[in-house]
C-alpha positions as a printed NumPy array, in Angstrom:
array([[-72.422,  -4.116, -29.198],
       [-71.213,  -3.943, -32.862],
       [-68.422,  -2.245, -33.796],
       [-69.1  ,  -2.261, -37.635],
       [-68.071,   1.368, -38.865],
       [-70.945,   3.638, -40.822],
       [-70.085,   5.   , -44.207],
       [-70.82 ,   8.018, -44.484],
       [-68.752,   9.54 , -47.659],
       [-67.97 ,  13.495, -47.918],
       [-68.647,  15.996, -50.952],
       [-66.689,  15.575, -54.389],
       [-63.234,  16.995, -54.2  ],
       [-61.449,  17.628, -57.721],
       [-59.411,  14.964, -58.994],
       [-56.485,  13.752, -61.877],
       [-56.701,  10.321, -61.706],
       [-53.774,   8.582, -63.339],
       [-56.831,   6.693, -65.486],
       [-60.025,   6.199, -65.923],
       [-60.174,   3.243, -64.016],
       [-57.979,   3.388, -61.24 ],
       [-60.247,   4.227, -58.397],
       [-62.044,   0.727, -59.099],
       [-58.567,  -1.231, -58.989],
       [-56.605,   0.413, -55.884],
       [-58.345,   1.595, -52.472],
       [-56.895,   2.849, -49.36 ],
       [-57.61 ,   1.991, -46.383],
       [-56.151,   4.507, -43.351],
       [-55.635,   3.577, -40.076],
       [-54.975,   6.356, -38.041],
       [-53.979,   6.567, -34.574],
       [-56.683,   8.103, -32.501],
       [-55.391,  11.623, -31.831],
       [-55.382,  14.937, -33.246],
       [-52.473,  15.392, -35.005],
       [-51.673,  11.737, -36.41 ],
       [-55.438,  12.163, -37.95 ],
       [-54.633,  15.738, -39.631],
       [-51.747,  14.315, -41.314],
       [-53.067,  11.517, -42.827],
       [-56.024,  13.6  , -43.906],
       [-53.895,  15.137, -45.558],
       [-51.796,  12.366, -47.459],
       [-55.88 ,  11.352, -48.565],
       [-56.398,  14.106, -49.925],
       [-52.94 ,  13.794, -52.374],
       [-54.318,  10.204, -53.043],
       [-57.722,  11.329, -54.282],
       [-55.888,  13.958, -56.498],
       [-54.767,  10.643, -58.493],
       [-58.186,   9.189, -58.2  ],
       [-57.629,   6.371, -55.514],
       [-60.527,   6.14 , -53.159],
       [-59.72 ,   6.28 , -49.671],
       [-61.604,   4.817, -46.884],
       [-60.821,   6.313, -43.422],
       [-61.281,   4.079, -40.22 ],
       [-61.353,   5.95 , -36.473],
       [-62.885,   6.375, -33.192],
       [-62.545,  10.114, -34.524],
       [-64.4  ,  10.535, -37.539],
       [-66.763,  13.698, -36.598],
       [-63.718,  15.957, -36.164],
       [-61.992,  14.588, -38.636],
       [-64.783,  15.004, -41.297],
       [-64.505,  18.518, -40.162],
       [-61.38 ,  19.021, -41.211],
       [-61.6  ,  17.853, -44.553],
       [-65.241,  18.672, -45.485],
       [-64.964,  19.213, -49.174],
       [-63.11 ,  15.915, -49.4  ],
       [-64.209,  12.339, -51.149],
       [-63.378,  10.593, -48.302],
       [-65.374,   7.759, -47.28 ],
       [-65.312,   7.546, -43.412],
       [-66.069,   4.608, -41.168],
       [-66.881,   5.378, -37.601],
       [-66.02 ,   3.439, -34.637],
       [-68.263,   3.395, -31.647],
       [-67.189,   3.483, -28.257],
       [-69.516,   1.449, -25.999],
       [-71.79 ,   3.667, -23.853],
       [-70.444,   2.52 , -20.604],
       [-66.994,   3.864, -21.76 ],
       [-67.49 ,   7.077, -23.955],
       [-67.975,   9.687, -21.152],
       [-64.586,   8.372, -19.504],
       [-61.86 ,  10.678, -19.122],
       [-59.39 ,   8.301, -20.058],
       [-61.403,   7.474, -23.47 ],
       [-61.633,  11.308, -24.207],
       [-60.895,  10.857, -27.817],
       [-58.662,  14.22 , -27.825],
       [-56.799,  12.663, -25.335],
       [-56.381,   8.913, -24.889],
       [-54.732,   8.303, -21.776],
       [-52.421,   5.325, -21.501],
       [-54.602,   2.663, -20.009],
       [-57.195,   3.278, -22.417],
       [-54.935,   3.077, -25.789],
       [-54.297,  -0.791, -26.147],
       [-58.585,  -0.777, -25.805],
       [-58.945,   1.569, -28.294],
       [-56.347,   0.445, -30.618],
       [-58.189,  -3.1  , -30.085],
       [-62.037,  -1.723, -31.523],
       [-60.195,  -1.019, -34.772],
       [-59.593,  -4.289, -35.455],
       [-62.883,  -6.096, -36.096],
       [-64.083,  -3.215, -38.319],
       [-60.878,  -3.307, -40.252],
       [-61.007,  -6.87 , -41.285],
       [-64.763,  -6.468, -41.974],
       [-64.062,  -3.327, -44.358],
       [-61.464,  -5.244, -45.871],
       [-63.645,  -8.404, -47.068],
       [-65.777,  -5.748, -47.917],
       [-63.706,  -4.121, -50.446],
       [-62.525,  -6.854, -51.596],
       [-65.271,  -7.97 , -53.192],
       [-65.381,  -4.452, -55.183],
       [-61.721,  -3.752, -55.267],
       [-58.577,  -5.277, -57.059],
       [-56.269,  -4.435, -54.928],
       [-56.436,  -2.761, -51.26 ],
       [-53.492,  -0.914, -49.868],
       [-53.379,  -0.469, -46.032],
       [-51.543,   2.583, -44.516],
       [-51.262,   2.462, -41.11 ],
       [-49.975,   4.581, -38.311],
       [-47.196,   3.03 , -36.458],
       [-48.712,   3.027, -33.554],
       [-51.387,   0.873, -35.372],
       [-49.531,  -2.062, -35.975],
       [-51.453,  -4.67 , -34.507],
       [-54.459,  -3.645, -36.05 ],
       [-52.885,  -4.059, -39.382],
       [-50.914,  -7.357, -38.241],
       [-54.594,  -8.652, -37.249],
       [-55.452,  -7.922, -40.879],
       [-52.971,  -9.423, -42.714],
       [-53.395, -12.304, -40.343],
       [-57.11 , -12.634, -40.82 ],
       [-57.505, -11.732, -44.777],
       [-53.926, -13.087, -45.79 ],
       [-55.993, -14.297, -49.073],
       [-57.304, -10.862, -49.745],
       [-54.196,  -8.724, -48.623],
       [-50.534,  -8.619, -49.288],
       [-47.976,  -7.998, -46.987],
       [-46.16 ,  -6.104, -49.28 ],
       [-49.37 ,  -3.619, -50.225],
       [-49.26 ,  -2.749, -46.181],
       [-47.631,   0.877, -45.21 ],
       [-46.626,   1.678, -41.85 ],
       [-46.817,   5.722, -41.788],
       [-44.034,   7.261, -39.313],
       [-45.569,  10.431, -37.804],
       [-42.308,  11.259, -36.323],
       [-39.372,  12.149, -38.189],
       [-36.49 ,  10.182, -40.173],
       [-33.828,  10.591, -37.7  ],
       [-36.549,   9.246, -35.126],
       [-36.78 ,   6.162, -36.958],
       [-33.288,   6.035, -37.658],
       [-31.901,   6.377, -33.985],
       [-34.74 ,   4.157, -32.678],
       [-33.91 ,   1.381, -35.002],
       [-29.794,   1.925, -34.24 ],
       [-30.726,   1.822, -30.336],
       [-32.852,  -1.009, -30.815],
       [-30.033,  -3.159, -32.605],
       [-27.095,  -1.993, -30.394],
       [-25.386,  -0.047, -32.898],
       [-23.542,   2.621, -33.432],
       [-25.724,   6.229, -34.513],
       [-23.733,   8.272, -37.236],
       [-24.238,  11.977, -38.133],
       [-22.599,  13.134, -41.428],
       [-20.936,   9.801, -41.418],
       [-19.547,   9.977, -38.395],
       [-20.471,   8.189, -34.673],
       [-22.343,  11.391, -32.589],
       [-20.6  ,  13.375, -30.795],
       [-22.389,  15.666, -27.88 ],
       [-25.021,  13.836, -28.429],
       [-24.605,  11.174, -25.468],
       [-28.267,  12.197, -24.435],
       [-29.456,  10.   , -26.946],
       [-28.519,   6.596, -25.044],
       [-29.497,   8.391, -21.711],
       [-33.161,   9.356, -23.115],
       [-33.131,   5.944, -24.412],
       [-32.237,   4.082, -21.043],
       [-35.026,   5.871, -19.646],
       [-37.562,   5.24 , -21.3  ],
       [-40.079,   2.58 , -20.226],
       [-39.495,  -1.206, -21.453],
       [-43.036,  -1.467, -22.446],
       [-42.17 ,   1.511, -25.047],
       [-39.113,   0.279, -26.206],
       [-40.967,  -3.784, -26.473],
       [-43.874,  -1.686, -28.69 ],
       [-41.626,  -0.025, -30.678],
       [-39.472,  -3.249, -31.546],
       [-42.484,  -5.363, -32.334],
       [-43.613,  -2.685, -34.698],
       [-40.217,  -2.361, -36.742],
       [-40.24 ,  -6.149, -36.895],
       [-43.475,  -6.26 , -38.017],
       [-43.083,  -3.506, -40.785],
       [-40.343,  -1.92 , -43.053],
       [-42.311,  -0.371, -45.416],
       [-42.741,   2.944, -44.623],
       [-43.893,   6.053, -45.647],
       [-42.541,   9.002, -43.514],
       [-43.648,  12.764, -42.923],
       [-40.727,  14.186, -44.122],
       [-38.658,  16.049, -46.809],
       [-35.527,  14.894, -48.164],
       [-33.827,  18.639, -48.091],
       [-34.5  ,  18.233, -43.82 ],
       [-33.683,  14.958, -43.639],
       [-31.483,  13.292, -47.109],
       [-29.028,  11.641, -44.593],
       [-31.037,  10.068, -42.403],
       [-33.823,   9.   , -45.075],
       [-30.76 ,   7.031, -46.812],
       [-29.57 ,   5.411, -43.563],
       [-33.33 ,   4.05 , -42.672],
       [-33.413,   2.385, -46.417],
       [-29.88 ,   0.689, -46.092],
       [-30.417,  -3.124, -45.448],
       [-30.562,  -4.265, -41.72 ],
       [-30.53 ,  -8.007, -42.966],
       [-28.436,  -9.063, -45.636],
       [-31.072, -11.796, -46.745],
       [-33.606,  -8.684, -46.166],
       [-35.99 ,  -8.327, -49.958],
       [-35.529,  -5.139, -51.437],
       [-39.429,  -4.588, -51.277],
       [-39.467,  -5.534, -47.742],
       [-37.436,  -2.071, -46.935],
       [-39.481,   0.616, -48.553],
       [-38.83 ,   4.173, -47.27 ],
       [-41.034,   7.197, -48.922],
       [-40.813,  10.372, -47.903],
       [-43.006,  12.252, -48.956],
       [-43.614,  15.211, -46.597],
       [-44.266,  17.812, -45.819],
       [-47.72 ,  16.913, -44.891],
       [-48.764,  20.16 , -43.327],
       [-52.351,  20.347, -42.158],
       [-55.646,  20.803, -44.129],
       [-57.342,  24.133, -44.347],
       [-59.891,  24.089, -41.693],
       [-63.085,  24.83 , -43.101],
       [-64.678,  27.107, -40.553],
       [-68.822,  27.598, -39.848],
       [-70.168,  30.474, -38.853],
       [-71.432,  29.987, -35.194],
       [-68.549,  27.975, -34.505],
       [-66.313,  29.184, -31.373],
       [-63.487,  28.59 , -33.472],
       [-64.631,  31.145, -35.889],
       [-63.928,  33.561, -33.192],
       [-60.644,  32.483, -31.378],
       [-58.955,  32.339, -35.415],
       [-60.188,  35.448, -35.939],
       [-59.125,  37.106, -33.114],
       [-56.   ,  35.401, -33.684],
       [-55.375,  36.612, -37.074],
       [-57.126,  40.37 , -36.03 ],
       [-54.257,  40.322, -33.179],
       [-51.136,  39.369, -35.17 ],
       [-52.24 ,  42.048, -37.827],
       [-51.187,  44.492, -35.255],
       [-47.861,  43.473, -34.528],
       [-44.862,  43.768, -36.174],
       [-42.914,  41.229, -38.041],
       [-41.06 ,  38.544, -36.517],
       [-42.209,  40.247, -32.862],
       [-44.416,  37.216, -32.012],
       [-43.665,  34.057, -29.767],
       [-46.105,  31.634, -30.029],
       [-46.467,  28.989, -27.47 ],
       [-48.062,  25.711, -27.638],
       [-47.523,  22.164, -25.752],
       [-49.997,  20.417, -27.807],
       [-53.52 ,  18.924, -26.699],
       [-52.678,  15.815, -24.726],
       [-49.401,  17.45 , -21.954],
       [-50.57 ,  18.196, -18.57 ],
       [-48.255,  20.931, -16.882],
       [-48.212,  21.306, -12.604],
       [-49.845,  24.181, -11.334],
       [-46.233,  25.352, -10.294],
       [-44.961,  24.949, -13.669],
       [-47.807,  27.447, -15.199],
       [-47.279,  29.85 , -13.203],
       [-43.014,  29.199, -13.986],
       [-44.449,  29.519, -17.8  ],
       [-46.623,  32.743, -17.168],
       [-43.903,  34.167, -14.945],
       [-41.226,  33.861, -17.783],
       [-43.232,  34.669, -20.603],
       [-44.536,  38.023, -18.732],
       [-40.411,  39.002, -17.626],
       [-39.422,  38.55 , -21.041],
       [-40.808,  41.346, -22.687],
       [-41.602,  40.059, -25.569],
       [-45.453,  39.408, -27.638],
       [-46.706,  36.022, -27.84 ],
       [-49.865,  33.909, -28.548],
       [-50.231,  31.14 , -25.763],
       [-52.415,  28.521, -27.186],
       [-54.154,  26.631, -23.743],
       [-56.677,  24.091, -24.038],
       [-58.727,  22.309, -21.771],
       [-55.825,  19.762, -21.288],
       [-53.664,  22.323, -19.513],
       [-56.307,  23.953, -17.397],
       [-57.833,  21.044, -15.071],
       [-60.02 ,  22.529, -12.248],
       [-57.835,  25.049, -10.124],
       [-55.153,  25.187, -13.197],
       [-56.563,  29.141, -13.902],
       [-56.139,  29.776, -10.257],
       [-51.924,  29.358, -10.928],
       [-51.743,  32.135, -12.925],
       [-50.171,  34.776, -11.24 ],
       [-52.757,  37.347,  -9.955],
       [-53.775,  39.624, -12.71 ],
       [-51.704,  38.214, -15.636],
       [-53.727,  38.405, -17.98 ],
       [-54.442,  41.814, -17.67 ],
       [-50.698,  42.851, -17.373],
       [-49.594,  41.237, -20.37 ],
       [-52.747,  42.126, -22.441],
       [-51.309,  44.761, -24.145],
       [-48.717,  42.374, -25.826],
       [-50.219,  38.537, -25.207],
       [-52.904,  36.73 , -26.089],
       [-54.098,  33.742, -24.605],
       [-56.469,  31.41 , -26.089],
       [-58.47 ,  28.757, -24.31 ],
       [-59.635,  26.928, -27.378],
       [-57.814,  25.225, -30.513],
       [-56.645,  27.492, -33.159],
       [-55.345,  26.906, -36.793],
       [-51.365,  26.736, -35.593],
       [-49.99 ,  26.752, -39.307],
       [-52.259,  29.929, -40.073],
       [-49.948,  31.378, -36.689],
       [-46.688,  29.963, -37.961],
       [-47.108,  31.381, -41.107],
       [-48.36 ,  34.679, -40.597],
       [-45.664,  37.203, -41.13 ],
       [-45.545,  38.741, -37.243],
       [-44.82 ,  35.414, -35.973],
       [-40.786,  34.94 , -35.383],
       [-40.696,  31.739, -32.764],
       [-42.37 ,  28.624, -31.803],
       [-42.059,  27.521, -28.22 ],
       [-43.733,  24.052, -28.654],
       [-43.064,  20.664, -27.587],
       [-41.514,  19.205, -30.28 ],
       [-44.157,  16.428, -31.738],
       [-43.473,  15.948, -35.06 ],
       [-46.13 ,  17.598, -36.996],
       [-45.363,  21.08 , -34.985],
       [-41.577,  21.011, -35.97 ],
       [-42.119,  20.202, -39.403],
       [-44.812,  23.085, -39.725],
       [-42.428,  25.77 , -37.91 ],
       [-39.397,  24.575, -40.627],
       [-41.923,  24.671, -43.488],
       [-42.905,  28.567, -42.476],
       [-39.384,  29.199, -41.267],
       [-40.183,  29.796, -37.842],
       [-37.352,  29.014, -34.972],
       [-38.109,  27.1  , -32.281],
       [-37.745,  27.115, -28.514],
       [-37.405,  23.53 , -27.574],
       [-39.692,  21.962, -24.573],
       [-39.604,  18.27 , -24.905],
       [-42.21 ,  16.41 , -23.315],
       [-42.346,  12.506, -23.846],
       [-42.01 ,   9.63 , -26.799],
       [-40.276,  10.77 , -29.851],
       [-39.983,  14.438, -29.048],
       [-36.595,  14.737, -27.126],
       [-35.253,  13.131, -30.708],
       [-37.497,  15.468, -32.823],
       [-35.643,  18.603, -30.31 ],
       [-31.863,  16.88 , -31.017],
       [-32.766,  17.045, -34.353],
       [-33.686,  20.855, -34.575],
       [-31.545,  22.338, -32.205],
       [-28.377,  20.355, -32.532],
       [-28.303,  19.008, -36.196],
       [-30.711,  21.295, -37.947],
       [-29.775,  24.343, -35.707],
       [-32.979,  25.926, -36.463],
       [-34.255,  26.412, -32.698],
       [-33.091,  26.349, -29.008],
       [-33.408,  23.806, -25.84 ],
       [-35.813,  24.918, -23.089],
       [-36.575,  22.032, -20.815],
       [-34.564,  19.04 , -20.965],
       [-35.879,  15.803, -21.168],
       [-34.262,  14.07 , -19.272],
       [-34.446,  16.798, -15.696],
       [-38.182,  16.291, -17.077],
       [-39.471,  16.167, -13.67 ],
       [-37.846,  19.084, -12.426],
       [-39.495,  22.504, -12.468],
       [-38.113,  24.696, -15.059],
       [-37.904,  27.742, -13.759],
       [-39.001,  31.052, -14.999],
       [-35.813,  32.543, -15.33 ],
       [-35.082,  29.782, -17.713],
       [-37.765,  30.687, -19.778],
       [-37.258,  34.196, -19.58 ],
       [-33.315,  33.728, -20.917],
       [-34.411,  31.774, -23.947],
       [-37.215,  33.749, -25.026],
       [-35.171,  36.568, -25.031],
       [-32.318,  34.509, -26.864],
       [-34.373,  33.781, -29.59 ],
       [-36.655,  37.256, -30.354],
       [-34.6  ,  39.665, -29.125],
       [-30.884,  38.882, -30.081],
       [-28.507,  38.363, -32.799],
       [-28.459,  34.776, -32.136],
       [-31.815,  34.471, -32.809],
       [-31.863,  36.392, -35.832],
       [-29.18 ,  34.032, -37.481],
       [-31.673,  30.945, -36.156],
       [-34.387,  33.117, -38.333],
       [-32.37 ,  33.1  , -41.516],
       [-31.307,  29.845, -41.214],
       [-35.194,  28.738, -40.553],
       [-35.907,  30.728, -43.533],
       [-33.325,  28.995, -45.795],
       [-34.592,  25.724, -44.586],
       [-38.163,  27.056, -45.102],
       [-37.196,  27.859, -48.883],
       [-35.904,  24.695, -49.713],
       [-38.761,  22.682, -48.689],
       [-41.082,  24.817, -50.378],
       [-38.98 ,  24.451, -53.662],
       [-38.742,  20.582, -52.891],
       [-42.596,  20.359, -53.354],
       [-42.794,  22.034, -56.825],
       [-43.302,  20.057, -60.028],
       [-40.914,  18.25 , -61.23 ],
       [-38.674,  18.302, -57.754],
       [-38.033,  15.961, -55.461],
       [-40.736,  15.776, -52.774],
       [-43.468,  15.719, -56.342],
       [-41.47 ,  12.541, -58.191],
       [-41.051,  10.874, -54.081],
       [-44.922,  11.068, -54.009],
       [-45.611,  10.744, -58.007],
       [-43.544,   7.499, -57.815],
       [-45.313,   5.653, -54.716],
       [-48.628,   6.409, -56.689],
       [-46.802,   4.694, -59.424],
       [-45.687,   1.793, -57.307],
       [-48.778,   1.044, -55.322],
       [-51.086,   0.966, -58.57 ],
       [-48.463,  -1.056, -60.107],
       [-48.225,   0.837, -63.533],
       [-45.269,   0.213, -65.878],
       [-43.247,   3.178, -64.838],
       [-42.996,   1.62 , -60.871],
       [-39.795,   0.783, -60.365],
       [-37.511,  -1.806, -58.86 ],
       [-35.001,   0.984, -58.443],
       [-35.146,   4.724, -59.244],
       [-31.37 ,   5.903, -59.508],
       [-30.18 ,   9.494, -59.405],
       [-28.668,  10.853, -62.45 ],
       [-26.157,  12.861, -60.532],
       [-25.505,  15.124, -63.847],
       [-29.073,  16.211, -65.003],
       [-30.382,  15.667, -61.28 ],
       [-33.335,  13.518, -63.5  ],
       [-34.934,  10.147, -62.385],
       [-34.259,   7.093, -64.039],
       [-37.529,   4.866, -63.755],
       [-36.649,   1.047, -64.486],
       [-37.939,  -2.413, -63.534],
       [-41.33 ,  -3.746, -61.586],
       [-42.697,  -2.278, -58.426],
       [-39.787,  -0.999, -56.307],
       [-39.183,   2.335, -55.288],
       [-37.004,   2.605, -52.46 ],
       [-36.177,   6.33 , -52.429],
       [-35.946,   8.437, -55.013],
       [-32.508,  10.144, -55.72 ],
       [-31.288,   8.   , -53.146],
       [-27.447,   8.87 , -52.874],
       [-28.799,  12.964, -52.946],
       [-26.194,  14.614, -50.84 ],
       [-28.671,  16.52 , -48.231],
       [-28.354,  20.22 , -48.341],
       [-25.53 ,  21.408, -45.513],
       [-27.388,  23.801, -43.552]])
């Protein structure tokens, strides 16, 4: 069966191309990693590319949702079939790609990749590949296959977990030494546990893909993360090239506006949503969400039900189909949801989460702690209750409750396969929307919140971060070999030939 993806390009979406003629010299192809929310944010770093004019062309297993989400968008997507025999598979479920079935269908991207490639070649001066890291072969197979047509130095690996992810995974992987402020960690000895137990396989993926790639661009702000963004860009190597060490960071990359149809059940679950939170007063809300892909025990709902219900307090509990397997509705205690109705809403379908995060009644976040949640709780200043599951999110929960100290720890990683109980649950729900505690987590969050939202504004740092990789990657005169920090002004000196390694590089990080 051929693989070969189908155009099939969106509506015009309003662009300010750098020049007339960029979109015929620079394309980009995106390789995302089939899932939901390492598709939404590179959706969304298209759409900043075709704001300067550069044509994007998106490649995934995923492209009917994903056209959904950005449906007044140029983007030109390429679809990748699943064979027949496969597609009605649980473990190809493209929501949820299971284990088994990710190598196979990391492996269809790769044939339509190269063929795109040649393909745009022919039309195209230069093609710049941003992949997902989890995409890294695909992207290895290209540069292997069309080394004539592709440089390795116009190919971006795009970390969809945070800087001090990266940072610790790349220390671990080296045998050295992880500093905070400077410093080696202290109290944070859970790092080399979590690490020791994670599976080989893992750890072998994850070192083949940071030897493969150094150029990276990463979903993240420089006010969040300053220190760890200038660890990541030191030199590993000293023979290491400059421009084989790229680190951008040019996040937030929060999620695109759903465009909603009428008919459509999510139509009703956002509205009802939005209708509910409208009643409630500010900060009163918890809302809870694990994400699309975890699987909880039908003990450990009813653990979750029982705590949220003893708490007291309102909240939003986001469960999809992932969560509620045959039988999984039968764990619910007996009549919870019409105990807690007057004060929680549960939703069986996928809702809008940074409409919920930012909407005013909404004071917590119990969530799992994948990237893309904790960034959109600290960009709408919302605490969070920390529940990591697997992969990078018992860093991603270091990170915010420990370092940031913008949230608190639920489960712990690594008593993962222990029931936490509901009295657990019930103690930190409490902690953080009923108590002075977790009104100082609030203000922090909020003064966190502020500063990214400045950081984005013209003329600050996250604009020039993203203003100079646009610069770099159509090579005009102002890409740099090195942009330097005028510690005085706080201005950008731009000087020398495509290098851009972070902008305001020695920026002391703000102390929160």
């Amino acid at each position: 069966m051929s693989t070969y993806p189908n155009v099939t390009p969106t509506n015009s979406a309003q662009q300010r191309g750098n020049d007339d003629d960029t979109s015929s010299r620079v394309a980009v192809l995106m390789l995302p990693f089939p899932g939901h929310n390492h598709i939404n944010q590179l959706l969304h770093l298209s759409r900043s590319f075709l704001s300067y004019n550069i044509s994007v062309h998106f490649v995934s297993t995923l492209v009917t949702p994903a056209r959904r989400l950005a449906e007044n968008i140029n983007i030109h997507f390429h679809e990748i079939q699943i064979p027949f025999s496969m597609s009605n598979t649980k473990s190809l479920s493209p929501n949820t790609p299971s284990s088994d079935s990710l190598p196979y269908l990391i492996h269809l991207h790769c044939e339509p990749a190269k063929m795109l490639v040649e393909r745009l070649s022919k039309e195209i001066e230069r093609i710049i590949v941003i992949h997902d890291s989890l995409m890294f072969k695909v992207a290895r197979m290209v540069l292997a296959t069309c080394s004539t047509l592709i440089a390795k130095q116009d190919i971006y690996s795009f970390a969809s977990s945070s800087a001090f992810c990266y940072y610790v995974t790349r220390q671990l992987l080296m045998g050295k030494p992880i500093l905070i402020d400077g410093e080696p960690t202290k109290n944070l000895s859970s790092l080399q546990r979590n690490w020791s137990m994670m599976k080989t396989e893992f750890k072998d993926s994850l070192r083949e893909s940071h030897t493969f790639n150094h150029r990276n661009i990463i979903n993240t702000s420089r006010v969040i993360e300053g220190q760890f963004i200038n660890l990541i860009a030191e030199k590993t190597n000293p023979n290491e090239l400059d421009e084989d060490n790229e680190k951008w960071a040019i996040g937030p990359l929060n999620s695109l506006q759903i465009s909603v149809r009428e008919g459509s059940t999510n139509v009703t679950h956002r509205d009802k949503c939005l209708e509910w939170l409208a009643k409630q007063s500010q900060n009163s809300v918890l809302f809870v969400c694990f994400g699309t892909t975890t699987e909880f025990s039908t003990e450990q709902i009813r653990e979750i039900c029982i705590g949220l219900e003893k708490s007291g307090h309102c909240f939003i509990w986001v469960v999809p189909e992932t969560q509620r397997e045959d039988g999984k509705d039968g764990a619910w205690p007996k009549d919870f949801e019409n105990r807690v109705r007057e004060r929680g809403l549960i939703v069986k379908d996928w809702v809008t989460q940074l409409e919920i995060l930012s909407h005013c009644s909404t004071g917590g976040f119990l969530t799992y702690c994948g990237w893309n949640s904790c960034i959109e709780s600290i960009s709408m200043g919302v605490p969070m209750a920390a529940w990591p599951i697997n992969t990078d999110q018992p860093m991603n929960a270091i990170l915010i409750t420990q370092i940031l100290k913008v949230g608190l720890m639920v489960g712990d990683w690594e008593n993962r396969n222990e029931l936490v109980k509901s009295s657990s649950i019930e103690e930190v729900v409490k902690r953080l929307m009923g108590s002075d505690e977790g009104n100082q987590l609030r203000q922090k969050a909020k003064e966190l919140s502020d500063a990214v939202k400045g950081s984005v504004k013209e003329g600050r740092c996250a604009t020039e971060e993203m203003e100079a990789f646009i610069a770099h990657i159509t090579r005009h005169e102002k890409s740099s070999n090195r942009l330097t920090n005028n510690s005085t002004s706080g201005s950008v000196t731009i000087a020398g030939e495509h290098r851009a390694i972070c902008i305001k590089r020695n920026m002391k990080p703000i102390d929160w």
